[in-house]
N, C-alpha and C positions, 0 to 999 in steps of 0.2 A: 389092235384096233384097226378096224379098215379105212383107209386111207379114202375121203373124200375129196373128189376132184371139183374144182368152180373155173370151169374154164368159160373165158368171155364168147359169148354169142358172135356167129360168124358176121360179117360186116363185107360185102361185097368189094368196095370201094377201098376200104382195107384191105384186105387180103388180097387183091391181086396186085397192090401197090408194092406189098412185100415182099411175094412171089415175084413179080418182074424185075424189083431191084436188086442191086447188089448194095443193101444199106451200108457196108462198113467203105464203098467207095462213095455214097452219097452224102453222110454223118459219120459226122464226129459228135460221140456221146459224151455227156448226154445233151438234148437234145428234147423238145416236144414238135411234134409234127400234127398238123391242124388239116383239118379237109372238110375245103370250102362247099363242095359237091352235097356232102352230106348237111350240111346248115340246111342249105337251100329247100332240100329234100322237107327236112324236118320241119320247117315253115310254111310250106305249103300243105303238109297234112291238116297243120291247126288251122291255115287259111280255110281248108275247104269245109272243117268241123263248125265253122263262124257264118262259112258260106251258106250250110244245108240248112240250118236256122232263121239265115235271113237279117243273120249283124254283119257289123262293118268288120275288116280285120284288126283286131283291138288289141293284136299280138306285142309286148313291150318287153324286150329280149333284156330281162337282168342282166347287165354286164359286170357287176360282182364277182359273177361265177366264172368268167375268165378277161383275162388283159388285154386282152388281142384287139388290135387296130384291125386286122381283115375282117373278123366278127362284124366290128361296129359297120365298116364300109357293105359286107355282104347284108347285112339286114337293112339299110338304107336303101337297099339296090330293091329290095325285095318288098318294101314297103310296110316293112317291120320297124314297131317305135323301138326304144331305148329308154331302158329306167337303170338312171341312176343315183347313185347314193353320197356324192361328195362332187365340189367346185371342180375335182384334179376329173375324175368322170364325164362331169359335164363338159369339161373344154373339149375333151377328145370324141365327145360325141356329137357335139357341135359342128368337128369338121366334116362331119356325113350327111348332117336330118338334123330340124329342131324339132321332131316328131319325139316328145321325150317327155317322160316325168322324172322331175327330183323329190326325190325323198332319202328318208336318214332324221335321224335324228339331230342337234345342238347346230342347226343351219345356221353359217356365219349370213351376217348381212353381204359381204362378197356372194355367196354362193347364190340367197336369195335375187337378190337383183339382176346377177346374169342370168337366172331362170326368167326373170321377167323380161328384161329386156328383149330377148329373144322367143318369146312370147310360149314358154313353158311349161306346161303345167305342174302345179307344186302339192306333191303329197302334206298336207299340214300335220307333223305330228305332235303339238303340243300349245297350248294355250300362248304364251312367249315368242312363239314364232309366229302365230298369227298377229302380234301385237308390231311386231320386228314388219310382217308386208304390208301393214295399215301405214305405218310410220314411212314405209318407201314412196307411197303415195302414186301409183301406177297402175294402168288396167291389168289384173292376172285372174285367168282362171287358176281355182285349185280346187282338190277332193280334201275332205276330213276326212283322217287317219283315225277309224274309232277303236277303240281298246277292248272293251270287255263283249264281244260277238256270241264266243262260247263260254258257256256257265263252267262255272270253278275253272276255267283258265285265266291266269293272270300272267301278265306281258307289261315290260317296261314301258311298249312303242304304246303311240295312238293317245287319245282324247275320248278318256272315262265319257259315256253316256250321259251320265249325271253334269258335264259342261257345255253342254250342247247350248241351251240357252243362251251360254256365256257365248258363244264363238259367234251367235247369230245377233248378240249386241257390238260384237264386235266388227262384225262386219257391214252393220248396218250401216245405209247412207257411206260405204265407201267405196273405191273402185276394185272390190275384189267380189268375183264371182265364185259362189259355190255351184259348181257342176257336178260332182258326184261325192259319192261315199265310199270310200277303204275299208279294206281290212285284210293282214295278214296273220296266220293260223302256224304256228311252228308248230306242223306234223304233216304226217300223209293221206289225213282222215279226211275221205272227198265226201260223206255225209256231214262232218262236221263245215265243209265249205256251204254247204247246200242250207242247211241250218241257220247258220249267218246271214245268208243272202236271202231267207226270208225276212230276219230278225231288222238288215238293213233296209227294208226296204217296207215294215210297219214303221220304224226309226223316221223314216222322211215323211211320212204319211203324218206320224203324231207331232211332228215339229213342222209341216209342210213348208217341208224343203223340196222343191222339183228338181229332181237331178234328175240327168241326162247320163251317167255310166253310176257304177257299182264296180270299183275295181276290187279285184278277189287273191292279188297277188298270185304267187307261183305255188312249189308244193305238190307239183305233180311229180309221181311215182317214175323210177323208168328202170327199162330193166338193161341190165348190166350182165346175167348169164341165165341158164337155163333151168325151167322150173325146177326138175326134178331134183340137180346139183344140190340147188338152195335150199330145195324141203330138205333133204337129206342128211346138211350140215347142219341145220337149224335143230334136225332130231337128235344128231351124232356130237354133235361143240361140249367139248370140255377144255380145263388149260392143260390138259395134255399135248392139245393138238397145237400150243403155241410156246413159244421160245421163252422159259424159265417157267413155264407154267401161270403164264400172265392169263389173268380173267378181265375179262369185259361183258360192261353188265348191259351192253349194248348193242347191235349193228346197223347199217343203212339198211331199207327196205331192198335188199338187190333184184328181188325179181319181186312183182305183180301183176296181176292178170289183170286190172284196171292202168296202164302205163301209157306216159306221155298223151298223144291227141285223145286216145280211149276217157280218163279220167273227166278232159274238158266234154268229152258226148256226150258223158253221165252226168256230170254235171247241169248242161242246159236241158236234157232230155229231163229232167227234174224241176227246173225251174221256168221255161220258158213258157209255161201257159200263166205264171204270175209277173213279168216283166212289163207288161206292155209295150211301152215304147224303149225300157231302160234297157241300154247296150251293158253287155259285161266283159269288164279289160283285164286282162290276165299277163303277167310277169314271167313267165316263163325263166330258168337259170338252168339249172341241171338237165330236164329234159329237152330243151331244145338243143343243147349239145350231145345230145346221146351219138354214140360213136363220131364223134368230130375230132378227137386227138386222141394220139398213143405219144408215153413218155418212152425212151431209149435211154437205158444206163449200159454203162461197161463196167465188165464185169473182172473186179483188180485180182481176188485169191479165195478160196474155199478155207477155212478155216475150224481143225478140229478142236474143241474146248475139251479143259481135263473133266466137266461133267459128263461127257460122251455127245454132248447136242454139238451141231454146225451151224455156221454163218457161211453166208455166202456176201462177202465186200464189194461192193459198187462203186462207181461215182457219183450217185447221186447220193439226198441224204431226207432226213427226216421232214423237211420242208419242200422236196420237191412231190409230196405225195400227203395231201394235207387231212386226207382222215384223220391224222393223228391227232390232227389240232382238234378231233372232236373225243377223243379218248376210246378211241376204237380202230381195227384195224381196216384195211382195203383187199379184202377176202377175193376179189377177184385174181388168181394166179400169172405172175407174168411168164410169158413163150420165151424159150432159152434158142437164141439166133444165135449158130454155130458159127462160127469162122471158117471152121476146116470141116467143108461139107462133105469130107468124106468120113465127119466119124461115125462111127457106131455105139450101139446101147451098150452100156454098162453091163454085169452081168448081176448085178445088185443095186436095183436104184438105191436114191440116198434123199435123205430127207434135208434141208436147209432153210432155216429162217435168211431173211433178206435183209442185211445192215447198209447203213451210209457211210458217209467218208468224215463226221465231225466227231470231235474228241467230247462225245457224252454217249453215259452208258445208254442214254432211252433213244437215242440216233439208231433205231429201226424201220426202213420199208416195210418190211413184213413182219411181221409177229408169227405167223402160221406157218407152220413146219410146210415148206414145198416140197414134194414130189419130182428127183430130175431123173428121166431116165437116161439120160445122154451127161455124161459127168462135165457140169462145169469148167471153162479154163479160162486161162485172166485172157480180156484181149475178145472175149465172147459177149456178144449184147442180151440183155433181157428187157423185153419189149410189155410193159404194161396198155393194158388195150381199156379205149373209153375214160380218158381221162381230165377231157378238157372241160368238164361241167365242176368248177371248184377244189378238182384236185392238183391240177399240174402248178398251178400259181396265186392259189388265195395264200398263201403262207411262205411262200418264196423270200429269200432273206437274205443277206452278203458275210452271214458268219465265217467266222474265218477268213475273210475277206470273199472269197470263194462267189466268184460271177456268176448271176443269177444266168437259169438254163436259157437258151437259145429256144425263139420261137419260128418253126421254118413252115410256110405254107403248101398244101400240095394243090395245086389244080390241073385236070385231065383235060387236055383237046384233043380229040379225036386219040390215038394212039400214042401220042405223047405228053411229057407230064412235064409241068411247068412250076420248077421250086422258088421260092422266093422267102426270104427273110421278111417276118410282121410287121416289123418296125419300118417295111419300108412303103406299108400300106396307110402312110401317114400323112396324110394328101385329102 
């Protein structure tokens, strides 16, 4: 079977950061390393998609998708809100911008109140919690979280259609303002966004509700490596190609030709002769980190098992790589960073699955047989690329007691490059 390669898309900003270091004197793996350069980048493309339409920048950077204090500071700087999903979110987003929506579900009265007090807007997703802001008794705008946008999808989140009456007795005669309507879509179907956003906005029409936004959540596509790769793995994928002959009956959308600011073009290019006045606020998580972090593990032993298959052993482990946590693998291949740059290729590559360092059999980075043409050695780093959009630390953990990875920032001035630990972007 021929050997399909998924090597990540070149990343400028990246790659010469590699090329000019000497990583194994700069990190200690592992290690995720964040570039601030690139956010910035990527923010401004969706500002200028906001721009050529004629709305405001309605950018609200999901911080879900990664933990980073410099994130939350660079998009404050940038004039990027921040949606977040829990009380421990909002403090830390607090310290930047009250440019922010809270949403999530089972909102404590703590959480709800510091949204208000700090004059927040509050994603509503559930009848109970609109009952919870009446009872705080304080001016808040919020949006209704509606639930059923697209036919035959059903979703935990949001407020069935069918209670809309209820929310509007509810809030009648009190000091909470409805400004807009929600809705979030678990897939990457940007006709199914466009669909909604008509559906939302006969919704306010037949209830005459006058909102002022339409938030549409995140969901856009981004891509991760190069068209052809992924046609070709997507033709070629059996559990052949992975370690025990594990099946998945699934994977991320890695490449699309509609990806990141493209999706939100198509999007308004569709709907903005029905808008009118209404602005559309978008969530952004994954895409807006496209190439903003690479993870760094070291690499402890190559490993032959008596079925004839290899592991290749790391220091990182099944949580610092959180595809897993969706039951599918991270098909992008990580780059094997020599130590001893004067070796040379192998005269027989060798193929290895990627293991972690915890005592469980499903403690796998990779699942997918890799391709090494330069023979692994312990003491060697493998550099996963494009990782800071929910994979380096939604699932992050202290098993084993085992210290959650180190988040180090890079930012360029002029020819030199200025490292700094995230956590001390806490200010």
């Amino acid at each position: 079977m021929e050997y399909v390669k998924i090597h990540p898309i070149k990343n400028e900003e990246i790659d010469t950061f590699v090329e000019d270091c000497n990583l194994f004197a700069v990190f200690d793996a592992p290690v995720n390393v964040l570039f601030s350069k690139n956010l910035i980048v990527n923010i401004k493309k969706y500002k200028d998609i906001f721009g050529h339409y004629k709305m405001d920048n309605n950018i609200f950077f999901s911080c879900k998708s990664n933990k980073s204090l410099a994130f939350l500071k660079i998009c404050a700087m940038n004039d990027c809100g921040i949606e977040v999903s829990s009380i421990y979110e909002l403090k830390d987003a607090l310290k930047f911008t009250n440019k922010i929506i809270s949403s999530g579900p089972a909102k404590t009265f703590d959480y709800l109140e510091l949204s208000i007090n700090n004059d927040v807007i509050i994603s509503v997703d559930d009848l109970e919690e609109l009952k919870k802001i009446r009872k705080i008794n304080k001016f808040v705008k919020v949006f209704l979280r509606i639930n059923d946008v697209v036919d035959n999808v059903t979703s935990r989140f949001g407020i069935p259609m069918g209670q809309i009456n209820e929310c509007l007795r509810i809030t009648k005669n009190s000091k909470i303002e409805i400004i807009g309507l929600s809705f979030h879509i678990n897939n990457y179907n940007l006709d199914d966004r466009i669909y909604a956003i008509r559906k939302i906005i006969k919704l306010s029409e037949k209830y005459e509700i006058k909102i002022k936004y339409i938030d549409i959540g995140g969901g856009f596509p981004s891509n991760y490596c190069y068209k052809e790769d992924y046609e070709r793995f997507l033709k070629q994928v059996s559990s052949n190609m992975f370690f025990k002959h594990k099946r998945f009956n699934d994977f991320y959308t890695y490449y699309s030709d509609m990806s990141n600011e493209k999706s939100l073009e198509y999007i308004l290019s569709s709907v903005s002769n029905i808008l009118n006045d209404i602005q559309i606020i978008i969530e952004p998580g994954r895409s807006l980190l496209n190439n903003c972090g690479i993870s760094i593990y070291e690499v402890e032993y190559l490993k032959d098992l008596p079925n004839g298959e290899k592991i290749l052993v790391t220091n990182g482990n099944i949580n610092c790589l959180s595809e897993q946590w969706f039951n599918t693998d991270y098909l992008i291949e990580p780059i094997l960073y020599k130590r001893n740059k004067n070796s040379k290729k192998i005269d027989k590559p060798i193929f290895a699955s990627i293991a972690g360092n915890l005592c469980l059999e499903q403690d796998m980075i990779t699942w997918r047989k890799i391709k090494f043409d330069y023979l692994p050695e312990p003491g060697d780093y493998l550099i996963y690329y494009n990782t800071a959009g929910y994979q380096m630390d939604s699932n992050e953990s202290n098993f084993h007691k085992i210290p959650l990875v180190k988040k180090i920032v890079v930012e360029k001035s002029g020819n030199k490059y200025e490292i700094k630990e995230d956590d001390k972007y806490d200010c």
